[in-house]
Structures are given as C-alpha cells and as structure tokens.
N, C-alpha and C positions, 0 to 999 in steps of 0.2 A: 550478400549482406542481409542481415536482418533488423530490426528496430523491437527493441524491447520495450515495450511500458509497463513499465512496476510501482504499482499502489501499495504502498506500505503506510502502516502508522505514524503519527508524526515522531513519536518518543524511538524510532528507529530510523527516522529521515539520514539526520545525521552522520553515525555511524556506518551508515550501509554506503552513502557518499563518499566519504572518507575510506572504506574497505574498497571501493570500487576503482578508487584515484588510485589507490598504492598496486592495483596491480595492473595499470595504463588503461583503464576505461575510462573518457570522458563522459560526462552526465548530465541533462538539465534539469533543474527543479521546479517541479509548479506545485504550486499549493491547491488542494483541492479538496472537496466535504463529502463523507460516505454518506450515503442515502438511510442507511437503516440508524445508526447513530447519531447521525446528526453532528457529526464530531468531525476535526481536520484529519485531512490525511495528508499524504504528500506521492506526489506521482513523478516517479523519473523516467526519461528518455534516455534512452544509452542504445549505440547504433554499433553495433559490434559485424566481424567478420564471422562468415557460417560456423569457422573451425573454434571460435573464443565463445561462440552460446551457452555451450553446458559450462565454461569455466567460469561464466557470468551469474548464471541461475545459482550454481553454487554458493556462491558470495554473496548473492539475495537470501538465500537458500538461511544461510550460515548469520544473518545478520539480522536478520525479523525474527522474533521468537514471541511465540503463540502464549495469551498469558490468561487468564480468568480473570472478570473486571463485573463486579455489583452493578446493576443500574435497572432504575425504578418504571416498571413498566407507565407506558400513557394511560390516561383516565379513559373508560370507555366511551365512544363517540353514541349519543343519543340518551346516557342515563343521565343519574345526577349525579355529578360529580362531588357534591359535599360528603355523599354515606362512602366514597371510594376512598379505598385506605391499600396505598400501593405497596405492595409487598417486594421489595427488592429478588432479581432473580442474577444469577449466575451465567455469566455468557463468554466465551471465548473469542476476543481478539487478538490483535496485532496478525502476522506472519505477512504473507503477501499476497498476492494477483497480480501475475505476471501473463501481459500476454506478448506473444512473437510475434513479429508480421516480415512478411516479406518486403525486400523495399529494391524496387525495381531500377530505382536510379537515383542516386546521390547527387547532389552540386555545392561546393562551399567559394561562395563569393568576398 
C-alpha cells in the first residue's frame, strides 16, 4: 500500500476530488499555503493499493493543468522602496507535487 500526497492548486482542488471519487479512490482534503506564492493550495491524501498508483497519478496527472499567471515581484529588502516600480513577471503554476510514500501499516477504527 502506498499513500499519496498531492499538492495541487486550489482552482484544481475540486475537480481532481471529484475525478478521483469516480474512479473509487477515497481522498482527504487539507487546505494549505505554498511558500513561494503565498497563495492556497490544497493537499490531498489518497491511500491507494501498489497496483492502482500509476492509475492514480494519472488522474492527478490529467486533472492539474500548468497555466501562466502575472505577479508582481516583492520590493527589494534594504532599498527604498518608494523609487521601486514592480514590473510584473510571468511564472508558471498550477499542475502538482505528488509525493508517494510507503505505508507499512493501515488501521481504520
């Protein structure tokens, strides 16, 4: 058995939940905030058997889709921030960060 935790965007939370349930994967949702953005994301758990993983990542895979998004860099730390005139830059989010972990032993009470 494995355990999946997949950090996706929050504008693919949804979606990727619902693609996950239709094809008998249970999920939990925690809400959680990327570091470099500063923005939500959302992290799911999903505990799948060795042989349904790649059929899982697929479905992550298929459901986060990587997009271009504007956003205005931070003022420099130490100058003056009044002459600072932010130039919006181009950056590539959404998809995901999935990582697998072993899971040595299950209990559901």
């Amino acid at each position: 058995m494995k355990l999946l935790l997949a950090v996706v965007q929050d504008k693919d939370a949804n979606r990727l939940v619902e693609a996950l349930a239709d094809e008998n994967f249970q999920s939990t949702k925690l809400s959680s905030t990327g570091g470099f953005l500063k923005e939500g994301n959302t992290t799911l758990i999903v505990g799948v058997n060795d042989d349904r993983v790649d059929p899982a990542l697929e479905i992550i895979k298929k459901n986060c889709s990587q997009r271009d998004q504007m956003v205005a860099p931070i003022s420099p730390m130490g100058g003056n921030a009044d002459s600072y005139i932010p130039k919006p830059v181009k950056i590539e989010v959404g998809g995901a960060t999935v990582f697998v972990l072993p899971v040595d032993s299950f209990f559901q009470f």
